[in-house]
MARTOR-866410 format. One record per residue (C-alpha): residue in one letter; x, z, y. Coordinates in steps of 0.05 Angstrom, whole numbers, padded with zeros to 5 digits, always signed. Layout:
// MARTOR-866410
AXZY/...
This chain:
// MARTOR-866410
X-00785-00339+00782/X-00713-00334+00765/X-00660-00360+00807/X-00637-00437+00780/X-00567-00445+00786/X-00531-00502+00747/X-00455-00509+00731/X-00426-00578+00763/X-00362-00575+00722/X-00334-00533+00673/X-00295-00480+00723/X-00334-00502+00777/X-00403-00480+00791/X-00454-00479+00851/X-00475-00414+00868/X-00539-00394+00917/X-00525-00348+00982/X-00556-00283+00964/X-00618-00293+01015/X-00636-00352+00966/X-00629-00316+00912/X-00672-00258+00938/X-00722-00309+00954/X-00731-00342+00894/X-00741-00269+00851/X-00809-00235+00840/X-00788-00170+00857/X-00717-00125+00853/X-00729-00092+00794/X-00736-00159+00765/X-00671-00192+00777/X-00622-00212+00718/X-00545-00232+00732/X-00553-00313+00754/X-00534-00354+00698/X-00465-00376+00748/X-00436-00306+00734/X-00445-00318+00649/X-00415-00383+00657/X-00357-00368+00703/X-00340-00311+00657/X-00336-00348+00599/X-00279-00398+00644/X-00246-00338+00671/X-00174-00328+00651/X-00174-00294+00590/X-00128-00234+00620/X-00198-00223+00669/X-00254-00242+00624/X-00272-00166+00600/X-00267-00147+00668/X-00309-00199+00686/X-00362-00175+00647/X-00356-00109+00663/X-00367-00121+00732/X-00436-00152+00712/X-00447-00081+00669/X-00434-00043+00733/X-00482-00084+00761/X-00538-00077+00709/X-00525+00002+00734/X-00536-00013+00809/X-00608+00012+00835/X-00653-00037+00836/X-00653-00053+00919/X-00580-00070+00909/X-00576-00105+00839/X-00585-00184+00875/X-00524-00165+00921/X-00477-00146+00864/X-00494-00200+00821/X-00476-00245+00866/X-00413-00208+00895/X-00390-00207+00821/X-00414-00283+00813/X-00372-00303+00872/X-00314-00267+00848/X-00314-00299+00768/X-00322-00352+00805/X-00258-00362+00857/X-00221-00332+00790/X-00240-00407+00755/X-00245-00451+00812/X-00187-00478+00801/X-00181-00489+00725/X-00195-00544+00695/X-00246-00555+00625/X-00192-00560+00573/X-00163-00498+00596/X-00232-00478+00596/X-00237-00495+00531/X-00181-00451+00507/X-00207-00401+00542/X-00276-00400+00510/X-00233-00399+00438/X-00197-00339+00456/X-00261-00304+00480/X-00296-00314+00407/X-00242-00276+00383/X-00247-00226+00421/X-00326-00219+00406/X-00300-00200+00339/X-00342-00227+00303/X-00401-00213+00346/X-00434-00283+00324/X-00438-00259+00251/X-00478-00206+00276/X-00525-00259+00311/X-00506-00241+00380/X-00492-00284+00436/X-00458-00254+00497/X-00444-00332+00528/X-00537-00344+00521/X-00565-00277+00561/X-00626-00288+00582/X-00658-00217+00591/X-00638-00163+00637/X-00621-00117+00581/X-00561-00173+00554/X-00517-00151+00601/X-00518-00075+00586/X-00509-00093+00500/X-00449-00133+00527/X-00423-00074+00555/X-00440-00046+00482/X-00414-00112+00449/X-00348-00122+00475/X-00292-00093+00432/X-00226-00066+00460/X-00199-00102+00384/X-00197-00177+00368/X-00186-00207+00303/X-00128-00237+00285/X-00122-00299+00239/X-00066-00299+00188/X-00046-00356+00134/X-00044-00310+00081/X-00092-00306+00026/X-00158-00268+00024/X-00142-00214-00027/X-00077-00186+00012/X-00066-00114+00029/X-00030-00102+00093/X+00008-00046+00101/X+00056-00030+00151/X+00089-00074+00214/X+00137-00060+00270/X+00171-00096+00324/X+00252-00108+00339/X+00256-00050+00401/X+00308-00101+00435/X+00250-00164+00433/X+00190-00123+00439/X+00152-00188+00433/X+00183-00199+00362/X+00158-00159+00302/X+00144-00164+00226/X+00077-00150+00186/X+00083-00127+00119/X+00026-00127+00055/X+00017-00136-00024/X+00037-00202-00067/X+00102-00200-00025/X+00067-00218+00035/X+00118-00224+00095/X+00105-00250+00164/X+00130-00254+00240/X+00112-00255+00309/X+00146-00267+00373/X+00084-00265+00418/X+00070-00189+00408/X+00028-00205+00351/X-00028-00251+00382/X-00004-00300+00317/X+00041-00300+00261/X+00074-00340+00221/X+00102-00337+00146/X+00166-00320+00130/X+00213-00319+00067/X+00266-00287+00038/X+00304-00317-00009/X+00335-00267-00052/X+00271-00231-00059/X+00241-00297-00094/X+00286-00305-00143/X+00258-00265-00195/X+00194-00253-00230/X+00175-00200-00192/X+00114-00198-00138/X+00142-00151-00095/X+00092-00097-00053/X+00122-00093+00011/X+00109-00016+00032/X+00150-00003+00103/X+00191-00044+00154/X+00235-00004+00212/X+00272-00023+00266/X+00330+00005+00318/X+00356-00047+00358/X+00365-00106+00324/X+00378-00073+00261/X+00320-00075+00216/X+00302-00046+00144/X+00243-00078+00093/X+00225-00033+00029/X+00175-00044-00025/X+00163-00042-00103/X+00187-00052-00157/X+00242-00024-00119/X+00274-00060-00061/X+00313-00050-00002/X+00324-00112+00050/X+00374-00101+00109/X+00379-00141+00178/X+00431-00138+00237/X+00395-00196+00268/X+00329-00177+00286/X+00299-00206+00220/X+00342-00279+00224/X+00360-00267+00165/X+00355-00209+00114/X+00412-00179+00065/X+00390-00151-00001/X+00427-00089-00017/X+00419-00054-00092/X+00391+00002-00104/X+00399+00055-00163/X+00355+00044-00236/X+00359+00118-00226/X+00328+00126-00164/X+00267+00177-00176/X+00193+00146-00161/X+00194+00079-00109/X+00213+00073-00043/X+00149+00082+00001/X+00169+00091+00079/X+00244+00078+00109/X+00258+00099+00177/X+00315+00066+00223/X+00346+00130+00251/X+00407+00095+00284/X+00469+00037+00272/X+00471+00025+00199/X+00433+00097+00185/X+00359+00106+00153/X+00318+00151+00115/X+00277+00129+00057/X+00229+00169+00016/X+00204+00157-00046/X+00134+00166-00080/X+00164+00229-00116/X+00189+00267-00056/X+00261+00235-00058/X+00291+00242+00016/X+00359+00195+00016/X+00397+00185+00085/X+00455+00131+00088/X+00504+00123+00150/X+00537+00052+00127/X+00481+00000+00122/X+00454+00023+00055/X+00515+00020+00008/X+00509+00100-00007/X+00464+00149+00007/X+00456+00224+00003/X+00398+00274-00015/X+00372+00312+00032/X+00316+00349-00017/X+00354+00380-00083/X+00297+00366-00127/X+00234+00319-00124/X+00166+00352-00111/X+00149+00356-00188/X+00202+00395-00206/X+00194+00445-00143/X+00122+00457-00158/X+00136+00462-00242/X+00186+00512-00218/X+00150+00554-00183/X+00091+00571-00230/X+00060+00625-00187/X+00062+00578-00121/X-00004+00608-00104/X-00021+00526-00092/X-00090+00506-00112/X-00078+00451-00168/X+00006+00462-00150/X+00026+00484-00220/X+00058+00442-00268/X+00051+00383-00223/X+00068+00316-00251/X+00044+00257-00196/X+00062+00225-00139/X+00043+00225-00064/X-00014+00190-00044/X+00008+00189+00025/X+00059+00208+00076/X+00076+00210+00146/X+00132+00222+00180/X+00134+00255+00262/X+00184+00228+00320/X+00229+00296+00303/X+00228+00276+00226/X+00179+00320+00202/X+00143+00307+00138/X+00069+00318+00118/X+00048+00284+00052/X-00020+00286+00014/X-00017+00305-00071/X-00035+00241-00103/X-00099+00273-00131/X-00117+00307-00058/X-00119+00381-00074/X-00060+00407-00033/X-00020+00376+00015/X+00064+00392+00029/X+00110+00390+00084/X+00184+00385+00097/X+00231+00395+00151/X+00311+00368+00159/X+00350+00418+00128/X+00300+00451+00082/X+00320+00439+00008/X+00250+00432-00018/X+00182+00412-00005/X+00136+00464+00021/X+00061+00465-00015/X-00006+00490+00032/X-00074+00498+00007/X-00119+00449+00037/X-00176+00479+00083/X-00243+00440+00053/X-00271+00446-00016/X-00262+00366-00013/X-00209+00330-00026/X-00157+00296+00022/X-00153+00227+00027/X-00088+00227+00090/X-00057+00269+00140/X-00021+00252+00199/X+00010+00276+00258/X-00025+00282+00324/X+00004+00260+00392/X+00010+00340+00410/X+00056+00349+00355/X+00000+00390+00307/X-00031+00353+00246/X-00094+00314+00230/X-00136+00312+00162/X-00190+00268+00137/X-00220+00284+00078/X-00272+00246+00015/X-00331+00221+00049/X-00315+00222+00123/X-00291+00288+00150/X-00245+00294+00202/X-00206+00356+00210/X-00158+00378+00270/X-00105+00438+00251/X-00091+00487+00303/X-00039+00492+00354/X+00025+00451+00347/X+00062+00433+00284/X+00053+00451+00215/X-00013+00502+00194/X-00066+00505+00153/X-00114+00526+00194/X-00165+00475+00211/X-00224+00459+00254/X-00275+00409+00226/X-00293+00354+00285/X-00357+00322+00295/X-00350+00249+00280/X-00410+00199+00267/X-00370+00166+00196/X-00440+00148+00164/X-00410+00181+00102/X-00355+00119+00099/X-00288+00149+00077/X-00238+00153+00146/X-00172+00121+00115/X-00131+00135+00181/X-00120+00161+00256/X-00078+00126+00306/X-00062+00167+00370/X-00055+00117+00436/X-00049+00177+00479/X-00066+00248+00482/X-00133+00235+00489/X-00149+00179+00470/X-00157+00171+00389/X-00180+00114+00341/X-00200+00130+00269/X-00211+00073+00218/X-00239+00069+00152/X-00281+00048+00094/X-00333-00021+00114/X-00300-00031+00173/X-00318+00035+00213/X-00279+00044+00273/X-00283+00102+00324/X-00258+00120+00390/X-00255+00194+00428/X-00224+00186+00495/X-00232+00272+00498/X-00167+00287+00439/X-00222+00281+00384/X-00277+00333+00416/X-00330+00273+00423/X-00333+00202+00378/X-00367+00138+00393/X-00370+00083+00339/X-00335+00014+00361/X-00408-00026+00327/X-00372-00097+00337/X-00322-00071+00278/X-00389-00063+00236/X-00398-00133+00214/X-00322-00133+00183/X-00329-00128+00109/X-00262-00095+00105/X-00226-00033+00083/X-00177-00010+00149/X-00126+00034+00115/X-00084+00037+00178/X-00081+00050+00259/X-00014+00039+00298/X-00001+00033+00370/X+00070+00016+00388/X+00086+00024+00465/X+00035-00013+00497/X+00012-00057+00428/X-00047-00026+00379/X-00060-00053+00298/X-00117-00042+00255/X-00086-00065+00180/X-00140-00070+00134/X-00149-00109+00060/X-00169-00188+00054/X-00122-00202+00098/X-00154-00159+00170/X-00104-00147+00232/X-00151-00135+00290/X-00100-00125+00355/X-00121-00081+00408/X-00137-00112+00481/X-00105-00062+00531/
């Protein structure tokens, strides 16, 4: 027979001296965590509540002659943490805690009902390190790219398709829309691609082609023109210092400015289409006479370039003051689908259908070692680097993985399973992480 223990208020609950509960239990082996430490978990502040449960995890690892002891050491504790809150904080508490299930409910999962032994070990399993962010913007929007003002690093933009722009001044825990008035005035339904900041000084670009300027942390936003000329459309800007940027275009274009947009200079001679139909004999798989675009790009912290062929069968890479862009054969017979660069300073490759490659050594090669990871097949769309060591790769269905070892071992994040989403891209920024997926998904990370 189980221990009975029964909550008096919401916060504050009654909790049996551990002789009593010892007393009242068949056998060791038998125990389960008393329904007090559940319930005071669920009223913990939500700053404590994963810790909170992980103390009760820890627990469910305790031999069995010392399980009773912990449970209620761990009760106690959850407990003094709520004492003194009071049920509508409660309340809010128990809202902010379904979102950080994420979406464990839709899986039909309960971590607030256990009622076996074994609940406490799958919420160990259960709880995600990501919550899921509610946004008033419409189902079918792509996000693609957010960043925060370095001088309010509580105050940031998020970026997506049918001209989908909104802000934050909580570090992203909600967001709000915003507009911009002289990108409404035409017909257009712009694609917001990139948004970069340096102080307050902030930059917006997207297609048809668009360039918005700030000096105010996003107050308000300046439209400056940019050429009919311009080769391809703007698809990543960099703030590189005051009134200076770097914006690349779809075609290879590199332009730098150094007065707030009004001119800018080259700094590639030619776009990657005419290097490539120059250079015949490039020895490039698929290279010659290359007419397309990039299908992706990244750029490193020293300005480095690495950028993926838009039909996946080479990939190219530039460095400041190199007049073109460099072509490399890729290393697997399938096609790339992105490539990044890793926290070490070397690059990362994913490929059609899941793989995850890891080149060697530092900076640019194309020598690569394949890494075990447990995709399922789904397409990996992107890899975020928090540290070092530890990794998270996102992808097709919602899969989302985690190595904590620099990408030698990967576990799947299972709570992510039950989002029927594409996650195109990872980003930590200083201590924040973002999962941007399609219909509208932001999942935040909980550090």
């Amino acid at each position: 027979m189980h221990a009975s223990v029964f909550p008096t208020a919401c916060g504050h609950l009654q909790t049996p001296s551990p002789s009593r509960i010892a007393s009242s239990s068949s056998s060791p082996s038998s125990a389960i965590a008393p329904p007090s430490l559940r319930h005071s978990c669920m009223c913990n502040a939500a700053a404590s509540k994963l810790k909170c449960y992980y103390q009760a995890a820890a627990c469910h690892r305790s031999s069995a002659a010392s399980k009773l002891k912990c449970y209620y050491q761990a009760a106690a504790a959850c407990q003094r943490s709520s004492a003194s809150r009071n049920c509508a904080q409660c309340a809010e508490d128990r809202e902010g805690l379904a979102r950080r299930q994420l979406l464990v409910g839709s899986a039909g999962v309960s971590l607030l009902g256990w009622s076996v032994s074994g609940d406490i070990a799958r919420a160990e399993e259960l709880l995600s390190q990501w919550e899921k962010v509610p946004l008033p913007i419409d189902p079918g929007v792509v996000l693609l790219d957010l960043a925060f003002v370095p001088d309010e690093p509580e105050h940031g933009f998020l970026l997506g398709t049918r001209q989908t722009l909104l802000e934050t001044k909580d570090g992203g825990k909600s967001w709000v829309p915003r507009s911009i008035p002289s990108a409404e005035d035409e017909d257009f339904n712009y694609r917001f691609n990139s948004v970069s900041f340096q102080g307050k000084e902030g930059w917006i670009i997207g297609k048809p082609a668009i360039l918005l300027h700030t000096f105010n942390s996003g107050e308000s936003w300046e439209r400056i023109p940019l050429s009919a000329r311009l080769p391809g459309n703007p698809v990543l800007i960099k703030a590189t210092g005051y009134k200076s940027a770097e914006m690349v275009t779809d075609e290879g274009a590199i332009y730098v400015t150094s007065n707030a947009g009004y001119n800018w200079k080259a700094a590639v001679e030619e776009t990657v289409s005419a290097t490539l139909n120059r250079t015949v004999s490039s020895g490039i798989s698929g290279a010659s006479y290359y007419t397309g675009t990039f299908n992706s790009i990244n750029r490193a912290p020293n300005g480095d370039y690495v950028a993926v062929s838009s039909r996946g069968n080479f990939f190219l890479t530039w460095e400041p003051g190199q007049p073109y862009w460099q072509p490399h054969n890729r290393s697997s017979a399938r096609r790339i689908q992105n490539m990044g660069w890793r926290a070490d300073g070397g690059l990362w490759l994913v490929v059609r259908g899941g793989g995850l490659y890891l080149g060697r050594g530092e900076g640019v090669s194309e020598n690569f070692e394949e890494a075990r990871i447990p995709s399922r097949g789904f397409g990996i769309l992107d890899v975020g680097y928090r540290s070092k060591d530890e990794v998270w790769a996102a992808g097709g269905s919602g899969i989302l993985l985690r190595t904590l070892d620099g990408g030698n071992t990967w576990k799947r994040d299972k709570v992510a399973d039950s989002i029927a989403a594409n996650l195109y891209s990872v980003k930590f920024i200083d201590d924040k992480g973002f999962v941007l997926g399609n219909d509208g998904v932001l999942l935040r990370y909980l550090s």
